[in-house]
C-alpha positions as CSV (number, residue, x, y, z in Angstrom):
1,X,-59.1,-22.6,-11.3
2,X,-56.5,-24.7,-9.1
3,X,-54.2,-27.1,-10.7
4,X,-51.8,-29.3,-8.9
5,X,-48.2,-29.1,-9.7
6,X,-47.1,-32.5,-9.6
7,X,-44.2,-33.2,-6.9
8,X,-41.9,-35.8,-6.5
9,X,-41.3,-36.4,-10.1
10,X,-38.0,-37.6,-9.8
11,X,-39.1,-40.7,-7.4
12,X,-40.2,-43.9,-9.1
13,X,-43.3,-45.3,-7.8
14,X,-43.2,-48.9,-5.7
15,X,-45.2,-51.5,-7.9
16,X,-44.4,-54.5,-6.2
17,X,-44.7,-54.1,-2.7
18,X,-41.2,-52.0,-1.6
19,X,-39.3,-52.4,-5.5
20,X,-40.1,-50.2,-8.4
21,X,-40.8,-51.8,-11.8
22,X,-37.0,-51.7,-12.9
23,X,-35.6,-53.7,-9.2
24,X,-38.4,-55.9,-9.7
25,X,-37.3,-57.1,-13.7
26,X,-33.9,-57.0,-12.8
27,X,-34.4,-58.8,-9.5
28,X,-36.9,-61.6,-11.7
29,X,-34.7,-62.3,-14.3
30,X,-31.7,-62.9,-12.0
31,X,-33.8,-64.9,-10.1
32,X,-34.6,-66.9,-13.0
33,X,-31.5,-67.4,-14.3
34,X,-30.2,-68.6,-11.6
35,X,-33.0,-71.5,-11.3
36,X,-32.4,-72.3,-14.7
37,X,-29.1,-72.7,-14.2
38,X,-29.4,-74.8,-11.3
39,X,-32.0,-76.8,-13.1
40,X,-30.0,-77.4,-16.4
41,X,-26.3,-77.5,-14.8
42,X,-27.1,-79.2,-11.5
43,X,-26.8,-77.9,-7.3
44,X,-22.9,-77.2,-7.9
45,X,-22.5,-75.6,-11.5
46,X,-25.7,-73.9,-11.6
47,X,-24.8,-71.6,-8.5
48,X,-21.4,-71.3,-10.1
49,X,-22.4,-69.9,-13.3
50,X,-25.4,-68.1,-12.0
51,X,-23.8,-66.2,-9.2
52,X,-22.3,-63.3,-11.1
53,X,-25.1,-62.7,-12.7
54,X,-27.3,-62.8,-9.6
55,X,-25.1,-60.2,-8.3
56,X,-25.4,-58.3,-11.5
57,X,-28.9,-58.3,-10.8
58,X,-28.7,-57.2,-7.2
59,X,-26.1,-54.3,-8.6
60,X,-28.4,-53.4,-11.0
61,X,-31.5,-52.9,-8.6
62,X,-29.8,-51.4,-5.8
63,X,-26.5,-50.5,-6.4
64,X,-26.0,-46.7,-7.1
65,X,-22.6,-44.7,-7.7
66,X,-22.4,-41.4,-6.9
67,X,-26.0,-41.4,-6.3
68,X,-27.2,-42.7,-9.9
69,X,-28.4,-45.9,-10.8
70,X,-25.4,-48.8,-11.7
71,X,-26.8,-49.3,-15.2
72,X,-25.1,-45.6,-16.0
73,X,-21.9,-46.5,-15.0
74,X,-22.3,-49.9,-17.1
75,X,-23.6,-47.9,-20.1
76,X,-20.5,-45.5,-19.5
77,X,-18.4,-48.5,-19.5
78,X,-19.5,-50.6,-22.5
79,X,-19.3,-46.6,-25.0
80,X,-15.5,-46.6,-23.7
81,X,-14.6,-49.4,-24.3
82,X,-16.5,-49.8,-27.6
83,X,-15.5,-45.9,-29.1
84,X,-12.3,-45.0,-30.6
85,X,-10.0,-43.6,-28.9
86,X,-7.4,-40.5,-29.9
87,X,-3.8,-41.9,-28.3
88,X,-1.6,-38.9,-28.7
89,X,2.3,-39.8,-29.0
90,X,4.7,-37.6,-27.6
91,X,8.3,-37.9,-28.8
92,X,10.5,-38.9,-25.7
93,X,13.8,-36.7,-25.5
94,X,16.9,-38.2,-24.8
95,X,19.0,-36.6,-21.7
96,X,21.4,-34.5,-24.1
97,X,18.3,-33.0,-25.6
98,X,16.5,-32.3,-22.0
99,X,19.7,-30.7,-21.0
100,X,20.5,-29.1,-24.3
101,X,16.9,-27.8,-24.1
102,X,17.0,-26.6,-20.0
103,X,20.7,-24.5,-21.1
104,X,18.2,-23.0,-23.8
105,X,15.6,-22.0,-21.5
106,X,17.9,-20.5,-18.5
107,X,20.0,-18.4,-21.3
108,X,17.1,-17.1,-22.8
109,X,16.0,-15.8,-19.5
110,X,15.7,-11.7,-19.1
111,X,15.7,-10.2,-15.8
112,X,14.3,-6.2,-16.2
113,X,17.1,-3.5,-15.2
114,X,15.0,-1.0,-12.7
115,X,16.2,2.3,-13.1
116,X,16.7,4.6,-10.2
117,X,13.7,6.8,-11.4
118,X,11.4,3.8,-11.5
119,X,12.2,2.4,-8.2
120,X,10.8,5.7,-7.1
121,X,7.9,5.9,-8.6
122,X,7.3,2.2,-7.3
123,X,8.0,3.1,-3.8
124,X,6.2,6.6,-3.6
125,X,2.9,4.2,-4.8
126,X,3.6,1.8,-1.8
127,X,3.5,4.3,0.7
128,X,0.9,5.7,-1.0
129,X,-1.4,3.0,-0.4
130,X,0.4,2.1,2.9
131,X,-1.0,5.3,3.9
132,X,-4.4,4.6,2.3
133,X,-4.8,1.5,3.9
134,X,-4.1,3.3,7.0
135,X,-7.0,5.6,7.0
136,X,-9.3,3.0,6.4
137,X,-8.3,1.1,9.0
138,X,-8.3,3.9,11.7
139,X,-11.8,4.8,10.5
């Protein structure tokens, strides 16, 4: 038995001629609202109060941000605004304490001593691997 995987699934399917279901509502009802407007408010206020929504509607069918639909980014929008939010206070320090604190930190600083044994042992590994590295290269 054959069975077709079904391909494409991520593509929406043009209902109405080249818009999908969701640019066509969105388009319509901008559409409308704007004729209602115009209707109930007149030639000048209608267009007034109906353009931002119009544009809405054009965002919403063919606007996309970072290749996803606009009405993600509004849905994003409308939970930040709407959550809580944690605000995290940080005590500022006055300039004695900043400086007070910076004497702190460079007093408190510890630089190793190296003894003479050490340094040894450190350079007998660099040539070490010096010479390593050497071999590799040449072969």
């Amino acid at each position: 038995m054959r069975f077709q995987i079904p391909q494409f699934i991520d593509v929406e399917d043009k209902i109405f001629g080249p818009f999908t279901l969701k640019q066509f509502i969105y388009l319509a009802g901008g559409a409308s609202v704007a004729v209602a407007s115009v209707t109930f408010f007149g030639l000048f206020f209608g267009i007034l109060i109906s353009l931002p929504i119009v544009v809405l509607a054009l965002a919403l069918a063919f606007y996309k941000i970072n290749n996803r639909p606009f009405i993600y980014t509004m849905e994003s929008a409308f939970k930040y605004i709407t959550k809580d939010k944690l605000y995290i206070w940080r005590k500022e320090e006055r300039k004695e304490e900043r400086e007070k604190n910076n004497e702190k930190k460079y007093s408190s600083l510890v630089v190793p001593n190296l003894s003479k044994s050490k340094l040894k042992d450190m350079n007998w590994e660099l040539d070490v691997k010096k010479k390593e590295d050497k071999k590799l290269v040449n072969s």
